[in-house]
N, C-alpha and C positions, 0 to 999 in steps of 0.2 A: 758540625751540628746535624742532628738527624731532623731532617723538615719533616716526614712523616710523624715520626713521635710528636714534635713540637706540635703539629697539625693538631694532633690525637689528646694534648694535652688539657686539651681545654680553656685555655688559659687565652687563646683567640676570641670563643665565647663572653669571656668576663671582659675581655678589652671592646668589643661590641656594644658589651652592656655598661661599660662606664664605671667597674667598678672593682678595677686595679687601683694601688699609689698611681703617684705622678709618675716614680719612679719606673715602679712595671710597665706604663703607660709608653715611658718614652723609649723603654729596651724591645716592647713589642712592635713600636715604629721605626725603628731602627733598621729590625729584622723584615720591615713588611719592604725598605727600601732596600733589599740586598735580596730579596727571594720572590721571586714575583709570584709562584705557587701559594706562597704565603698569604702575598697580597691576595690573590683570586678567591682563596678560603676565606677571609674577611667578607671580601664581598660580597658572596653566597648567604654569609651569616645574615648580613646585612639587610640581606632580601629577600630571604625567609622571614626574618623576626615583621620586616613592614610586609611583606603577606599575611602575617598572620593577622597584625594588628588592622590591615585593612580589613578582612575579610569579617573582623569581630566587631569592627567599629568606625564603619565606611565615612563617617562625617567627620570625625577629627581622629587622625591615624597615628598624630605628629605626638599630642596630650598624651595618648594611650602608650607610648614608648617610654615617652616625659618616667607616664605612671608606672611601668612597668621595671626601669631601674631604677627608680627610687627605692622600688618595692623589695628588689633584688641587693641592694643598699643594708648595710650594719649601722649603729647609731655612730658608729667613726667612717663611715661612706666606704668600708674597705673590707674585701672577703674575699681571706685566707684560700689558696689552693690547693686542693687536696691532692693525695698520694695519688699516683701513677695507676691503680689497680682499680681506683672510684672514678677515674676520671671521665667517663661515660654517665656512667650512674646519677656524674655530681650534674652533668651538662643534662639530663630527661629531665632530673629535680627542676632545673632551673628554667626551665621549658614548660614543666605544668605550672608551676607557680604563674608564669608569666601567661598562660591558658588561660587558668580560674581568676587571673586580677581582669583579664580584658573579658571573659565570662561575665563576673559578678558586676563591671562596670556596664557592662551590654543590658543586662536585666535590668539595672536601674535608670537607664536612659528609655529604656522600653518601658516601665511603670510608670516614668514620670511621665509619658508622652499619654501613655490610659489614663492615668489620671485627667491631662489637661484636654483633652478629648473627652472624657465622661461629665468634666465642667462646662464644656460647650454644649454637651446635648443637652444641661439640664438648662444651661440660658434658652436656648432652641425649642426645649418642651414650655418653660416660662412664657417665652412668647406668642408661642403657639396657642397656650393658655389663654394670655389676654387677648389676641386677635380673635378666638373665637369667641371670647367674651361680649368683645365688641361686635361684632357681627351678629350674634343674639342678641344685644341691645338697639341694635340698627336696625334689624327686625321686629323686635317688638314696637320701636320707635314705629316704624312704617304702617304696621297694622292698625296699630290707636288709630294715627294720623289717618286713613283709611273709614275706620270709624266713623269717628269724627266728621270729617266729611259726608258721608251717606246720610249722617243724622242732621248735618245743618240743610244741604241739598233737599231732603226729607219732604215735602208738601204737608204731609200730616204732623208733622213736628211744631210746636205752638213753641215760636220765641218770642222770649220776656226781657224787656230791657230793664237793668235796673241802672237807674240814674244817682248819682252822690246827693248825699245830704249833707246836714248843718257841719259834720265832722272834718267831712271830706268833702268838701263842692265838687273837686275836679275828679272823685272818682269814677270808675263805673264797671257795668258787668253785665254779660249776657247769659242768658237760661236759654239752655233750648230742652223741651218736657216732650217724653215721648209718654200720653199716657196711656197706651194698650201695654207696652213693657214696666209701665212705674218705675222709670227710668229717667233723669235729666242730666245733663253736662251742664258744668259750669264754668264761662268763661269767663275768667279773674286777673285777666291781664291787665284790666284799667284799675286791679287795690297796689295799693305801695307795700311793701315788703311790714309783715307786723312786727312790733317788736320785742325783744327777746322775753319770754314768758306767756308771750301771751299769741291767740291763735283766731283763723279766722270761720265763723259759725254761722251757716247756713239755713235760714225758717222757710217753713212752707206757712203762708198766714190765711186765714178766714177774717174778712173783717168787718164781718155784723154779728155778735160781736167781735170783737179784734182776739182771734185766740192765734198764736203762735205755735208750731208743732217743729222739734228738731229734726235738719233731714242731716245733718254733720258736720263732721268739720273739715275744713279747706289743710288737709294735714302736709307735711313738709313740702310748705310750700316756695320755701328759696329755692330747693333743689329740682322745684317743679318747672322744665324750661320753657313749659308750651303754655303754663299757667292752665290746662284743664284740667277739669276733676268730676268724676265720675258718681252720684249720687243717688241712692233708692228713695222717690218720692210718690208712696202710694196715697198721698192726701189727694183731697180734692181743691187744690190748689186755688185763693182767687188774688193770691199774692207771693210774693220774697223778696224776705230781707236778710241782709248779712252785716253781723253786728262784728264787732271786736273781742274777745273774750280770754280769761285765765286760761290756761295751757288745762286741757283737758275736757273744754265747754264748762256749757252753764245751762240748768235746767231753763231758765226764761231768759230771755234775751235782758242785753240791757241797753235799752234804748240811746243812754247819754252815750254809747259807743255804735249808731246805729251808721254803718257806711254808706250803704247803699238801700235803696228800696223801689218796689216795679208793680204795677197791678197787672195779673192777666189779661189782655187784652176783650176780649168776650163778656169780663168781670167785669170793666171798665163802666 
């Protein structure tokens, strides 16, 4: 036997790659245990093709092999060796093939990896969203609160208590009326939650005679946590009451839903 020819045939190549018969399978090991030159060209094969495969697809070299002769594979697992004159030609073919499968698999392990990375930046942008969300909420939270305080601390600030009535005994509620600003806060921690349809309505009253003037309404106030609320009251105040009312107010109060009521003190 000529080893060199045999060498050059190619036919070492396709036994690397798995895709001789059983039968070619078992004459090329026959030959690899009688020629050690034989055996050594195998080897080389061998270690070239997982160079290549490592170099294309360093996480899994083992799969990309798997893939690469199957690929090299006929729908009967077996392919045919060609004449003696292609026999180079046939072994480059079978080389770029096996290039462009661990190529095309390289590209698609790279996309799906941008992919699952550009899904993390947008949770990453998501929650960078809401934390800054809440950090302007926490801020505005602070400033009210801020507020608030100055205005009850305030010396000039006239607070009004108003105490529960026939409706509500146990209710109650504080005013505090800034009136160089025509401005009052109303604190509505002591009304119970109104109930659904209907809202809670704030009077600035005169009461000789008894006239009522609207200063608002105590508007979403479940979601209100601090229960204050903010109000333009440029009457000349000698009272306030806050009645119970339909979802939108009411031009006059209606007394049978009267919660709370308080004379200015000075008024008194």
């Amino acid at each position: 036997m000529d080893i060199q020819e045999y060498i050059e045939s190619g036919i070492l190549e396709l036994y690397v790659y798995g895709a001789l018969t059983s039968k070619e399978s078992e004459e090329v090991s026959t030959v690899l245990k009688q020629y050690p030159e034989v055996e050594k060209e195998v080897e080389q094969i061998e270690a070239a093709l997982q160079n290549l495969a490592t170099a294309a697809a360093p996480y899994n070299p083992e799969e990309i092999l798997a893939a690469i002769k199957a690929k090299l594979q006929g729908n009967d697992g077996v392919v045919q060796l060609n004449p003696a004159s292609q026999k180079r030609t046939r072994l480059l073919s079978f080389i770029s093939v096996a290039a462009s499968v661990i190529f095309l698999i390289g590209i698609f392990v790279l996309l799906n990896r941008t992919n699952t990375l550009r899904k993390e930046l947008q949770v990453v942008e998501i929650e960078n969203k809401s934390l800054e969300s809440k950090l302007q909420h926490s801020e505005d939270v602070l400033t009210q609160t801020k507020e608030i305080l100055a205005v009850i601390r305030d010396p000039q600030i006239i607070k009004v208590p108003l105490t529960g009535q026939q409706v509500a005994p146990e209710a109650y509620v504080n005013v505090f009326w800034d009136k160089e600003s025509n401005s009052a806060y109303i604190d509505a921690m002591g009304l119970p939650e109104p109930p659904e349809g209907f809202v809670y309505q704030v009077w600035s009253l005169k009461l000789d005679p008894l006239t009522p003037t609207s200063m608002g309404l105590l508007d979403d106030f479940a979601n209100n946590s601090y229960k204050i609320f903010s109000l333009e009251n440029p009457n000349d105040s000698q009272a306030f009451g806050i009645t119970l009312e339909p979802a939108g107010g009411s031009e006059t109060p209606t007394m049978e839903q009267l919660y709370t009521l308080g004379v200015v003190e000075n008024n008194a």
